[in-house]
Backbone as numpy.savetxt, mean C-alpha at the origin, in Angstrom:
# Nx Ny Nz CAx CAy CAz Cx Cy Cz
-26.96 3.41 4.48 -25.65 2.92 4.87 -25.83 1.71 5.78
-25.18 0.80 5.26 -25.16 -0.45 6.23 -24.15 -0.19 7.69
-24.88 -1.25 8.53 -24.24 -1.14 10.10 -22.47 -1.55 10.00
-22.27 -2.06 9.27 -20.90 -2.16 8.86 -19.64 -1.12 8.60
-20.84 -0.13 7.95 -19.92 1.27 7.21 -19.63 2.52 7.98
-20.04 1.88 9.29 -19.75 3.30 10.58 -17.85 3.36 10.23
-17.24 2.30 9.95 -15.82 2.59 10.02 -15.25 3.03 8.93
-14.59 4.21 9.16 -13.96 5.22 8.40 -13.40 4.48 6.81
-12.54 3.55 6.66 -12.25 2.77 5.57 -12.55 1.53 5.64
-12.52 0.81 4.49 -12.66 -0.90 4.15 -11.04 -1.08 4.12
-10.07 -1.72 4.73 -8.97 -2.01 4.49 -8.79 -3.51 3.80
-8.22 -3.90 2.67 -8.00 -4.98 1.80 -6.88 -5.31 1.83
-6.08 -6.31 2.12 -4.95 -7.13 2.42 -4.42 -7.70 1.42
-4.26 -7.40 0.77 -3.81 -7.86 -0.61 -2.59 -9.18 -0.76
-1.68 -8.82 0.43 -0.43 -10.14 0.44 -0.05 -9.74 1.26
0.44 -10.77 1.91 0.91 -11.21 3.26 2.74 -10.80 2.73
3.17 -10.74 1.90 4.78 -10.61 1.51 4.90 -9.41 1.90
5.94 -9.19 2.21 7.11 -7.72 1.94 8.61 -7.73 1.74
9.04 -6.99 1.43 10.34 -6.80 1.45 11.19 -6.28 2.56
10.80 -5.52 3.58 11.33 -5.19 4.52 10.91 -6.56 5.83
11.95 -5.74 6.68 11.71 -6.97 8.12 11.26 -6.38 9.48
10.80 -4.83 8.89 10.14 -3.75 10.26 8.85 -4.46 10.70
9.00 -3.90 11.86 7.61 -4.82 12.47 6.20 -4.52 12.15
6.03 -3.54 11.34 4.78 -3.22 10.89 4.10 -4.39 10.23
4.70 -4.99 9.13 4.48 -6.54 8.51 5.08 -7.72 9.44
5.64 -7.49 10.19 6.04 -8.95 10.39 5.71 -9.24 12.56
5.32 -8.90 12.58 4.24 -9.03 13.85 5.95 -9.26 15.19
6.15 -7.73 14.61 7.50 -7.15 15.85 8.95 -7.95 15.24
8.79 -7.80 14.20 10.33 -8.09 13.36 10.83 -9.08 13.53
9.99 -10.10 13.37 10.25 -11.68 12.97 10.72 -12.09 12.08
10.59 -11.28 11.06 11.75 -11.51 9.79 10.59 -11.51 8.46
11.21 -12.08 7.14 10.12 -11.75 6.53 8.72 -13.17 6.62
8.01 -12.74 6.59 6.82 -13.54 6.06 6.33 -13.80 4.67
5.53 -14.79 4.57 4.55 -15.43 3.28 5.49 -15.88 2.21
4.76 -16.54 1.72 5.53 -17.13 0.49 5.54 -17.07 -1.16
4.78 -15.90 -1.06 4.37 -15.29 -2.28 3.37 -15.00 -2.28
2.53 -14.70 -3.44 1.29 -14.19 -3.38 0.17 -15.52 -4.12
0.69 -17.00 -4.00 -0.29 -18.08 -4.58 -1.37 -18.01 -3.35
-0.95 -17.86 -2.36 -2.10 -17.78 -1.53 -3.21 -16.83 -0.63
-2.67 -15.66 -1.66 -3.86 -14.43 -1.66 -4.69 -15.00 -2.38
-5.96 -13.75 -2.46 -7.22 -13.71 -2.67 -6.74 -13.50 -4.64
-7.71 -14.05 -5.18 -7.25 -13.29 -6.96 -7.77 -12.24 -6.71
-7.63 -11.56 -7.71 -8.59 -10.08 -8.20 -9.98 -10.18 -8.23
-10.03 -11.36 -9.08 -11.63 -11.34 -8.73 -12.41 -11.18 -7.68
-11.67 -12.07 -6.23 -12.54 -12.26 -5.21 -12.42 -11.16 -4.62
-11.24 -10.38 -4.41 -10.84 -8.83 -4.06 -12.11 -8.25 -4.58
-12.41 -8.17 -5.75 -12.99 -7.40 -6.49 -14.53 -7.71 -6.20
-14.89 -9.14 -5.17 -16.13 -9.43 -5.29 -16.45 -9.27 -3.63
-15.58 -9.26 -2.85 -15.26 -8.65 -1.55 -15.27 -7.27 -1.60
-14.84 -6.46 -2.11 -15.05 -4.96 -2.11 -16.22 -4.42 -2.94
-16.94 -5.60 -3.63 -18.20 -4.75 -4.23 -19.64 -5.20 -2.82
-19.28 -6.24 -2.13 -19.98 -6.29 -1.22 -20.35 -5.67 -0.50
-18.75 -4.94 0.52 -18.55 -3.88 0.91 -19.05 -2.39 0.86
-19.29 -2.21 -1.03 -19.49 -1.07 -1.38 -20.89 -1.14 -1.12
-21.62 -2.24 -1.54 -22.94 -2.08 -1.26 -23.62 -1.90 0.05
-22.36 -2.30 1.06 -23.01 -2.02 2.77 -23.07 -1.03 2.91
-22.17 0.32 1.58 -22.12 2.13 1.78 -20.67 2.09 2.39
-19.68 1.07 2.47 -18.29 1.75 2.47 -18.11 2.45 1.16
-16.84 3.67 1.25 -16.89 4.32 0.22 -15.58 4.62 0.09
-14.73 4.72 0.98 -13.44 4.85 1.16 -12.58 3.31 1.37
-11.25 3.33 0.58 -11.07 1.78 0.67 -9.76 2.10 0.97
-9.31 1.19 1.39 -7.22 1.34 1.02 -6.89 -0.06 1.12
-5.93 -0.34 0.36 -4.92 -1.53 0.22 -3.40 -1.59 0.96
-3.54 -2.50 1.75 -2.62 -2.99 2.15 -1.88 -4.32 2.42
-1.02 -4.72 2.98 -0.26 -5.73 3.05 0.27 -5.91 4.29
1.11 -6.83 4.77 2.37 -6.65 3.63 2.68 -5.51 2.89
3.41 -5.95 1.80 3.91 -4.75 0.78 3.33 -4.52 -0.66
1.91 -3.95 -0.59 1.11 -4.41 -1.54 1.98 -4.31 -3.33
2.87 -3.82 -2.90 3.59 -3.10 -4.92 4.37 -4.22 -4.78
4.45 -5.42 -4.13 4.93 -7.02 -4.00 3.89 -7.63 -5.43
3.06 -7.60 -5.26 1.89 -8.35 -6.02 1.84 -7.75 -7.57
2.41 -8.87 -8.18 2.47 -8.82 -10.10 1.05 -7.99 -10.76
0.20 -8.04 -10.18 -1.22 -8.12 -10.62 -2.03 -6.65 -9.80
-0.84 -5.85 -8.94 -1.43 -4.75 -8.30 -2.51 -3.70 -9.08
-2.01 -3.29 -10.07 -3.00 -2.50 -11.45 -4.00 -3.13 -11.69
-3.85 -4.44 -11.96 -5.44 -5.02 -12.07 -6.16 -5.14 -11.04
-5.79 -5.14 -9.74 -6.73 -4.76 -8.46 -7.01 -3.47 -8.51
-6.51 -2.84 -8.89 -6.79 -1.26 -8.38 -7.65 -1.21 -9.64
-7.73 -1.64 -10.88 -8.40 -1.47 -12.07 -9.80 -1.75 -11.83
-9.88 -3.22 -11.01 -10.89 -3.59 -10.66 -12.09 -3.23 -9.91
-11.38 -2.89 -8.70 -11.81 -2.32 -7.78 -12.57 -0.99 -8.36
-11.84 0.02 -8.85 -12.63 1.10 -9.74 -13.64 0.58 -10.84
-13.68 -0.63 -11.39 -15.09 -0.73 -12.27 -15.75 -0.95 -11.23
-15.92 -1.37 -9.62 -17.17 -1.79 -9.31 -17.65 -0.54 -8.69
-16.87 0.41 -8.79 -17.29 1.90 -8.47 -17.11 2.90 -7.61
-15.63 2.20 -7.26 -15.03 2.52 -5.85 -14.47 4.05 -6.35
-14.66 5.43 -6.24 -14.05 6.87 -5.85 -12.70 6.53 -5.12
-12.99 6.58 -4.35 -11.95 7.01 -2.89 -11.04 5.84 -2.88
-10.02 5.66 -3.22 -8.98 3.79 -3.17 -7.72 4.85 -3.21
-7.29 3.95 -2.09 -5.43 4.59 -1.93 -5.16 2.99 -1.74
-3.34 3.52 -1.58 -2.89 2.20 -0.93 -2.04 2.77 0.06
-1.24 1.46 0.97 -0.53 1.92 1.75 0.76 1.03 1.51
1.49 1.96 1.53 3.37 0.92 1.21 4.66 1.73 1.84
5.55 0.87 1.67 6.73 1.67 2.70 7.24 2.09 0.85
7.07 2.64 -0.38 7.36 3.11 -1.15 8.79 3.11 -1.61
9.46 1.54 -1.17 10.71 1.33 -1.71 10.30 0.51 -3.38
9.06 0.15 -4.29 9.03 -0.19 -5.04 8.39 1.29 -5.78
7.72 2.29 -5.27 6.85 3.16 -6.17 7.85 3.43 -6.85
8.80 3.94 -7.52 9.27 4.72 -8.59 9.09 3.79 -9.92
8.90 2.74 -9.83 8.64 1.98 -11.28 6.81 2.39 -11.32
6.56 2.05 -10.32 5.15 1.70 -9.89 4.30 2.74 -9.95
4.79 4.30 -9.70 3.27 5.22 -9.75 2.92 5.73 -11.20
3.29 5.51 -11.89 2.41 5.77 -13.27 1.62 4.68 -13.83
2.23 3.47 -13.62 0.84 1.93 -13.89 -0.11 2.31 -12.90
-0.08 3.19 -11.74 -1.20 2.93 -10.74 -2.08 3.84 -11.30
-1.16 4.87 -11.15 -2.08 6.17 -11.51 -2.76 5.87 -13.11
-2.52 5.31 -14.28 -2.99 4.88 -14.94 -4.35 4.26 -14.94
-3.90 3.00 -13.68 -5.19 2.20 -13.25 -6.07 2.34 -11.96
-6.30 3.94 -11.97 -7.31 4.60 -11.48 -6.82 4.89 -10.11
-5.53 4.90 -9.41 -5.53 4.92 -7.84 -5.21 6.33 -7.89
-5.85 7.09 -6.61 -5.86 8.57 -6.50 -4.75 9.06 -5.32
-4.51 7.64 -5.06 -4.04 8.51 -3.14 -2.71 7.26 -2.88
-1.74 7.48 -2.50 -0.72 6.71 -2.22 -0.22 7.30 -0.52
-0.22 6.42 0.04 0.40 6.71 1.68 1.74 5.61 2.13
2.47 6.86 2.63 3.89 6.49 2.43 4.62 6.30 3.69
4.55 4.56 4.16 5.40 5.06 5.37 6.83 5.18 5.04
6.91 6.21 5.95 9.08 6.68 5.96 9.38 7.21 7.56
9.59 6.40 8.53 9.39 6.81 9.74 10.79 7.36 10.07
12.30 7.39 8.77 13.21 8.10 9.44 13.99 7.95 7.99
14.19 9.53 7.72 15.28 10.04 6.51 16.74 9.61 7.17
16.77 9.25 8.23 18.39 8.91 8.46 18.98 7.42 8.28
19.59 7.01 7.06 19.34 5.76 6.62 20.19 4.54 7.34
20.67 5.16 8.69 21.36 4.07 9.28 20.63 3.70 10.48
19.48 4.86 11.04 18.60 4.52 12.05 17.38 3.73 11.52
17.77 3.89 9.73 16.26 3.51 9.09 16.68 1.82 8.96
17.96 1.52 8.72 18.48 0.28 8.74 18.10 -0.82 10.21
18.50 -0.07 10.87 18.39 -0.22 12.30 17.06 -0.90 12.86
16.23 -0.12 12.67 14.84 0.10 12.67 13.63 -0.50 11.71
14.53 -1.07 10.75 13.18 -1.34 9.75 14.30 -2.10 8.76
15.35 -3.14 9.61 15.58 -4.60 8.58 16.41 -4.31 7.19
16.71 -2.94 6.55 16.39 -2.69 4.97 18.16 -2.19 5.28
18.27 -2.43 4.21 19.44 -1.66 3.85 19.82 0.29 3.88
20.61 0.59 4.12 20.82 2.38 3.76 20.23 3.20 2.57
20.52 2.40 1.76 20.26 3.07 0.83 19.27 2.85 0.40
17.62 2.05 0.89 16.42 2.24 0.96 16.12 3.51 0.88
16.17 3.99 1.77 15.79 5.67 2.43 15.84 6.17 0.64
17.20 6.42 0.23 17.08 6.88 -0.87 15.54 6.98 -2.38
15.75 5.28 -1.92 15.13 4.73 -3.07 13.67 4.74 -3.17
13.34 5.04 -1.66 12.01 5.56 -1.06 11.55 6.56 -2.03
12.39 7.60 -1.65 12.53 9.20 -1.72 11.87 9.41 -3.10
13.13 8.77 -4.12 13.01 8.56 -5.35 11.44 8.31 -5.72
10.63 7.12 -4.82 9.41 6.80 -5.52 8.19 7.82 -5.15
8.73 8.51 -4.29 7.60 9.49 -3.50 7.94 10.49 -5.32
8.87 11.17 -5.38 9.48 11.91 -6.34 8.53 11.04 -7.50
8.59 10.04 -7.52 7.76 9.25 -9.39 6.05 9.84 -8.62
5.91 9.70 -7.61 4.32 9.47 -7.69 3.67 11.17 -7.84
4.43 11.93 -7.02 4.44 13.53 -7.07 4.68 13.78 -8.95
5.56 13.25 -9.49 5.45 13.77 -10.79 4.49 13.79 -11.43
3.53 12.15 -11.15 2.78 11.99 -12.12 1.24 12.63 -12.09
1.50 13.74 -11.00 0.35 14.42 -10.80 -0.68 14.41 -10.24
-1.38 13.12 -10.42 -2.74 12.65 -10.37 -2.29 12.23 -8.55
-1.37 11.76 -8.14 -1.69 11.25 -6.83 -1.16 12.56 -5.93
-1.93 11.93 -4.84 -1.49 12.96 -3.94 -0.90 12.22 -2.53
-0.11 12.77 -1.28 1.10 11.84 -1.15 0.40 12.29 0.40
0.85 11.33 1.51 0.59 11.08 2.69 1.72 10.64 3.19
2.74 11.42 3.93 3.92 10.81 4.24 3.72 10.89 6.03
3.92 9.15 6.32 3.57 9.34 7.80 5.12 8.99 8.17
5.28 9.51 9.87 6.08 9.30 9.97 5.98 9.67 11.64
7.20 9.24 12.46 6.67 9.07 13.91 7.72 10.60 13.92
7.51 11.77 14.37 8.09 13.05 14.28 9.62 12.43 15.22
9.39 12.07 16.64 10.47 11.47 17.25 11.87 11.24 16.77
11.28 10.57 15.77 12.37 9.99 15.51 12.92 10.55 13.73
12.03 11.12 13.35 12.48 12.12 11.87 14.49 12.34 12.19
């Protein structure tokens, strides 16, 4: 194991975009950031950055952002990433896009999806995290697509406080 791989995951940044305006992406709710995804990394280099990685003996990876289910090309990272031999790959998203999204993933090899939802009450969630009310819902809904499709298994964080 390389001196590198003492830390628990490799985290990969996939795009600077999101859809929400909570301060988790936007460095204390500055509003949204980036301008798309022309000025991420391609897949390839993702893919040539995380085989580097793998070879230092990271083994555990996760994707994040921004709002990584932003990026047209998310399946082919996660596709990728698994030919160079990556096991262990989650991502991390506030899961207002998964309900289209967890069966292309789960398709293209991702095992683990982590879900922030820091409040089912959709007017404190408004409040709090930029998005409209009826986010909360639409959340819910994608946690519901990724639980169907079996293969993933779900990580719902959330600050108890404020549940």
């Amino acid at each position: 194991m390389g001196p590198l791989a003492r830390s628990r995951y490799f985290r990969i940044s996939v795009t600077d975009c999101c859809n929400m305006t909570c301060a988790f992406c936007h460095n204390e709710g500055q509003g949204p950031v980036g301008k798309g995804v022309a000025a991420a990394l391609d897949v390839e280099s993702i893919a040539w950055v995380a085989e580097i990685a793998f070879d230092e003996g990271f083994r555990k990876f996760k994707l994040t952002g921004g709002e990584p289910l932003i990026r047209p090309d998310i399946c082919e990272v996660v596709s990728a990433l698994r030919a160079v031999g990556i096991q262990d790959l989650s991502i991390i998203t506030n899961g207002s896009l998964l309900a289209r999204m967890a069966s292309p993933l789960r398709d293209a090899g991702l095992g683990r999806v982590n879900v922030s939802l820091h409040s089912l009450d959709p007017y404190r969630f408004q409040s709090e995290f930029g998005s409209g009310p009826s986010l909360v819902q639409k959340i819910v809904t994608g946690i519901d697509a990724a639980i169907s499709v079996r293969n993933v298994s779900m990580i719902l964080e959330q600050m108890a406080a404020r549940v």
